[in-house]
N, C-alpha and C positions, 0 to 999 in steps of 0.2 A: 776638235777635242770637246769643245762645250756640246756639238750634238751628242757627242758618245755620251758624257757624262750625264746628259738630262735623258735618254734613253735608257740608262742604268737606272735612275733615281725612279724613273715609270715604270720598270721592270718590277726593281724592289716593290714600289707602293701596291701595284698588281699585286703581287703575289701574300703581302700585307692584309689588304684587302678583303683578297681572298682568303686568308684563312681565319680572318674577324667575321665575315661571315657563315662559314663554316659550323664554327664554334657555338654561333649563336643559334642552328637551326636545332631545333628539339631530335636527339638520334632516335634511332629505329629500337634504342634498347634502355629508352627514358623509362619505364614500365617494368622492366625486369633488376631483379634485386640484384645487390652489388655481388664483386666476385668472393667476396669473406660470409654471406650467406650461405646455410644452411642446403644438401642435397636435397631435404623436403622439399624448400621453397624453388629451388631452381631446376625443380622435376616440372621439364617443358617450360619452364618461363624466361628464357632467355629469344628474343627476339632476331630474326637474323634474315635479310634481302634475300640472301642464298645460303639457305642451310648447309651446312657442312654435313650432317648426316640426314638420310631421307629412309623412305619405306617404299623402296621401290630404285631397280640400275645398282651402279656401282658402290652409291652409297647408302645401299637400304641394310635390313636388319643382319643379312648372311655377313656382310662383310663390316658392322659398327666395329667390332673389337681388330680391326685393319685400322681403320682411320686416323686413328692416336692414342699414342700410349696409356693416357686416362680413360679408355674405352676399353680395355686389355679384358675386362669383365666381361663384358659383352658377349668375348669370342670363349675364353676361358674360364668362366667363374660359375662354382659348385652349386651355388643357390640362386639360380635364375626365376627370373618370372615372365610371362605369366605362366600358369600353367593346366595341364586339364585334369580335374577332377571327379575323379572316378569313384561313384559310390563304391566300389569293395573296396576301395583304399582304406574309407573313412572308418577312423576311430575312435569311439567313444570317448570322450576325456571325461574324468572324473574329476580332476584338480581345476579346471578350467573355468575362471568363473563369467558368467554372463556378461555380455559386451553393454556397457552402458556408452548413450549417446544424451551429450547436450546441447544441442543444436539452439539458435533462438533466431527471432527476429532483427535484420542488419541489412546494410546497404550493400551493395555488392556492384562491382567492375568488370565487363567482362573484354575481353582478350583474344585477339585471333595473335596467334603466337609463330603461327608458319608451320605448326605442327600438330596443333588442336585448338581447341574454345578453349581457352582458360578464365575461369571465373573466380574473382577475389575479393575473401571479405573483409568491409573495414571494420567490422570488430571482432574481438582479439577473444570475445566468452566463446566460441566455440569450439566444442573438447570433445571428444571417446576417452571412456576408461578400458583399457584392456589388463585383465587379470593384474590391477591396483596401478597401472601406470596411467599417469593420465598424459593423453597428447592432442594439441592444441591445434586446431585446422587453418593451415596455410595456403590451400586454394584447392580448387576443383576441376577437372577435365573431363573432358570423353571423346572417346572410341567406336570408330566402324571399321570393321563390326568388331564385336567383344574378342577380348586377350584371352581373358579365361577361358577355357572350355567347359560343359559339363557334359560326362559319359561322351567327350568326342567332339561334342557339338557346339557352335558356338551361337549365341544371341545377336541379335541384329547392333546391338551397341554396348559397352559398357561405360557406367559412371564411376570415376574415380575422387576420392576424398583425400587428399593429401593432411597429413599431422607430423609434428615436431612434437618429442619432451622437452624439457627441461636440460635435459642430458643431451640433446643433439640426435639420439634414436629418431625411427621414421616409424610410420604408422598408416598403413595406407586402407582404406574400406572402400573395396569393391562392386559393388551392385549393377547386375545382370540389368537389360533394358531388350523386349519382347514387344510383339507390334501387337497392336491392340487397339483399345481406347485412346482419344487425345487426354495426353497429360497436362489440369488447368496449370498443375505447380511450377509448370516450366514455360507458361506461357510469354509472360514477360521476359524472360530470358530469350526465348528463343525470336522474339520479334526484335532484338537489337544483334541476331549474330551478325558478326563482322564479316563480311565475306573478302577482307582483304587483309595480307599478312603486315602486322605493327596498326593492325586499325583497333582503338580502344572503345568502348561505349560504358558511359553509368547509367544503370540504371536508375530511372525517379522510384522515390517511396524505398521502401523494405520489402524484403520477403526472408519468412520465417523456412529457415534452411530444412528443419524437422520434416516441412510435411514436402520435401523431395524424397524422401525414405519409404518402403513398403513399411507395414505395420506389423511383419514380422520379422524382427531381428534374430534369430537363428542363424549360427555361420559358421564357414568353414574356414579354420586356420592355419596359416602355416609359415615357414621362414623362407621368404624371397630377396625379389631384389627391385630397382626400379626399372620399369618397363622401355627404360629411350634411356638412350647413353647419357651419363659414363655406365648405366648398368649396377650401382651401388648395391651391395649387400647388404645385408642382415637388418632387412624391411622385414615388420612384422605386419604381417597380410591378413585380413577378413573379408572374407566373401560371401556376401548374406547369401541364403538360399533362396528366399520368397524373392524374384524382381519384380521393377514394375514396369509399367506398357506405356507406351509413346505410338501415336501413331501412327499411320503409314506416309502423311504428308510432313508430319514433325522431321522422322528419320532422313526422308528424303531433303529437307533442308537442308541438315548438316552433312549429308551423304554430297550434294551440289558442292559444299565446301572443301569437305574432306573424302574422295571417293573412298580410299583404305589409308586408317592411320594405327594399324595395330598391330604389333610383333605376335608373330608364332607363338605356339608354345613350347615351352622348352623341356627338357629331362626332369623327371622327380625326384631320379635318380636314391638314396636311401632316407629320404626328408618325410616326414611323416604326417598327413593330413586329419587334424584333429577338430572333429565334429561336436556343437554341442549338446549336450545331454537331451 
């Protein structure tokens, strides 16, 4: 009887043990915001060993709005993104006012997430006004090759800008990436990617988020949604027209990491793409 009883006592304390160490180990999703966060912030940033949704087999883009119930957009929802844009679509807007950007100098985090780079700023000044709303930038990503299309076609990457208002709206600016010249603005970013999913890096110094941008802001808008499940609606979308170039060793860096991480594009269906003046 006393062996039985001190083999329970080892059993329990094992199993004790173990889940005091457990506890203590830093999860795979110490990095991603809580689940009462905003669909800005948790566009791509939730961390995960084995993604539950992928781009690519059972669980890639045809079948997200399968997976679960909070993906039901994915398969079924009116205002999709990304999508291709077609100059005869494009409509002159006359109410539309110019897209203001205030980007500044900050430190920034960056993030292999299992599904892309995610890069996050620690400070909080960075904002777009779209036609008098302003929305405040929650992190940054990118894509190979580009979501967007233009006239069909797509660019070797796109950059994505994630924004929150105040009101909980989204706010996404898009910019096309074309092979070219090496981009210096990204260099230090691109010399800490992570090639491993939940791998984090900060970057030393600042860099002033502005001069990641083409120097002509001109863009085309429209009413989307997010690009990776749950697929959330009534994203107001800017996709500047001017990109800019990365080069051909740049690309193939995050190409190494991520071969294709970007959804089709989907129907435009009666949504109306509005150009500026």
């Amino acid at each position: 009887m006393k062996k039985h009883w001190r083999g329970c006592l080892f059993s329990i304390f094992s199993i004790i043990l173990g889940l005091s160490i457990t506890g203590c180990t830093p999860s795979a999703t110490s990095s991603a915001p809580s689940a009462s966060s905003s669909s800005a912030s948790n566009a791509h940033a939730v961390v995960q060993k084995s993604a539950h949704w992928s781009y690519e087999g059972d669980e890639g883009p045809e079948h997200w709005g399968e997976l679960e119930k909070d993906f039901v957009a994915c398969g079924h929802g009116q205002e999709q993104s990304p999508i291709n844009i077609e100059h005869s679509h494009l409509k002159d807007s006359h109410t539309q006012q110019p897209l203001q950007v205030h980007y500044s100098t900050t430190k920034l985090s960056i993030l292999n997430n299992g599904h892309t780079i995610q890069v996050n700023a620690a400070s909080p000044s960075n904002d777009i006004v779209v036609n008098g709303t302003k929305f405040t930038l929650k992190q940054f990503h990118f894509h190979h090759p580009s979501e967007h299309q233009i006239d069909g076609k797509n660019a070797e990457m796109e950059l994505h800008f994630v924004h929150q208002s105040d009101s909980g709206s989204t706010a996404v600016l898009g910019v096309l990436i074309q092979k070219g010249k090496e981009n210096q603005a990204f260099s230090r970013i691109w010399s800490k990617l992570p090639k491993d999913t939940s791998q984090e890096a900060n970057l030393e110094g600042e860099i002033n988020l502005a001069t990641l941008l083409p120097k002509d802001l001109h863009s085309v808008r429209y009413n989307g949604s997010l690009t990776t499940p749950p697929c959330t609606e009534h994203v107001n979308w800017t996709v500047l027209e001017q990109p800019i170039e990365m080069s051909a060793d740049q690309i193939n860096q995050f190409a190494a990491i991520f071969p294709d991480n970007h959804r089709p594009v989907q129907q435009l269906g009666t949504r109306e793409l509005e150009a500026d003046k």
